[in-house]
C-alpha positions as CSV (number, residue, x, y, z in Angstrom):
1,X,21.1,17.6,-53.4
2,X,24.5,18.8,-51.6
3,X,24.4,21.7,-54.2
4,X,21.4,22.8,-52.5
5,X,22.7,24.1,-49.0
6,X,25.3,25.7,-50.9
7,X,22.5,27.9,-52.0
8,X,20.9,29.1,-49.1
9,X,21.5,33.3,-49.0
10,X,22.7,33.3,-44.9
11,X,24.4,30.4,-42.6
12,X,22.9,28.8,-39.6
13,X,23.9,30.5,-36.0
14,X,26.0,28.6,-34.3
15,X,25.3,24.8,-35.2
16,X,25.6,21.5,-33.5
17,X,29.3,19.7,-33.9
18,X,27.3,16.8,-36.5
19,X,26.0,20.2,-38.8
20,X,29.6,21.5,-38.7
21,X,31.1,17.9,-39.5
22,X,28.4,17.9,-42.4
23,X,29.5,21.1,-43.6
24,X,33.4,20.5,-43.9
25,X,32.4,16.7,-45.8
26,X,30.3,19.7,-48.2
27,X,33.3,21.9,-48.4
28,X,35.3,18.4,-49.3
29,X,32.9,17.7,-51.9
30,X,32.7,21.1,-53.4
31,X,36.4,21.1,-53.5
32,X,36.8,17.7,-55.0
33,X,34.5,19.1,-57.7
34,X,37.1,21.6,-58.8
35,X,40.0,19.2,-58.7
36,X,38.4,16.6,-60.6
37,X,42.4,15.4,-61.9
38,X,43.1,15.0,-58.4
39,X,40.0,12.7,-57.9
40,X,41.1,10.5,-60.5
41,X,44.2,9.8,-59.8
42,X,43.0,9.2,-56.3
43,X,40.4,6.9,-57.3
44,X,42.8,5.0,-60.0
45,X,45.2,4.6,-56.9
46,X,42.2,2.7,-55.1
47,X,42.2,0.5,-57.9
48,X,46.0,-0.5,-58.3
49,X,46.3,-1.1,-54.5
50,X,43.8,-3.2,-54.5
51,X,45.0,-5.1,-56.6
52,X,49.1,-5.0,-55.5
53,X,47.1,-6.4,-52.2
54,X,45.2,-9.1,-53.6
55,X,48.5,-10.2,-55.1
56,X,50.7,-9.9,-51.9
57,X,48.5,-11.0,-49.2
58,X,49.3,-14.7,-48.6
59,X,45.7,-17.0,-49.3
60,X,45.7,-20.6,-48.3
61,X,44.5,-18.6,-44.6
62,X,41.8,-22.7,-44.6
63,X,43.6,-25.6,-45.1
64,X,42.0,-27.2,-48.8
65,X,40.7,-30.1,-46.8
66,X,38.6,-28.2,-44.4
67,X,34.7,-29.2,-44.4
68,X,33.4,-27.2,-41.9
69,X,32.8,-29.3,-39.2
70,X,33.7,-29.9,-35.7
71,X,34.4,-33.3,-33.9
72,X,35.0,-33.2,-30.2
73,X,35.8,-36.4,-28.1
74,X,35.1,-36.5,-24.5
75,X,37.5,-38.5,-22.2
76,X,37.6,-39.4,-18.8
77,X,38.5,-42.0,-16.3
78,X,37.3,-45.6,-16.9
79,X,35.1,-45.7,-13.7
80,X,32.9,-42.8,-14.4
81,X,29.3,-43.5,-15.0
82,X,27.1,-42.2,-18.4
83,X,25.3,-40.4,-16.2
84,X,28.3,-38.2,-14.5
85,X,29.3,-37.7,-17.7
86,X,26.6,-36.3,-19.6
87,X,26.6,-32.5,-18.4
């Protein structure tokens, strides 16, 4: 599919800033297709800093004994009614 605007004989006049964006992403892809080394060392790069992260990035961020759930106690002075304190 990108191969295909490549092949048009003539370019567009004067296109809108999202077309010219497109075009440079094309030009990126075109030129990754040449340097395919460069892609793959790129792309095995990815892979080994993900995993340098996973291994350095402290876990533990939820305590073992969390269950999820939220307890909330209401408190007030002894001579308030039920009915002041339910809103």
């Amino acid at each position: 599919m990108p191969s295909a605007y490549f092949l048009r004989a003539h370019r567009q006049p004067a296109a809108q800033p999202r077309s010219r964006l497109f075009e440079r992403v094309l030009r990126g892809y075109r030129h990754s297709l040449a340097h395919s080394r460069l892609v793959l060392v790129v792309f095995l790069s990815a892979i080994a800093l993900n995993v340098v992260l996973i291994k350095v990035v402290p876990k533990g961020f939820f305590p073992e004994e969390d269950t999820g759930r939220l307890i909330g106690h209401p408190e007030a002075d002894q001579s308030v009614s039920f009915h002041a304190m339910m809103p």
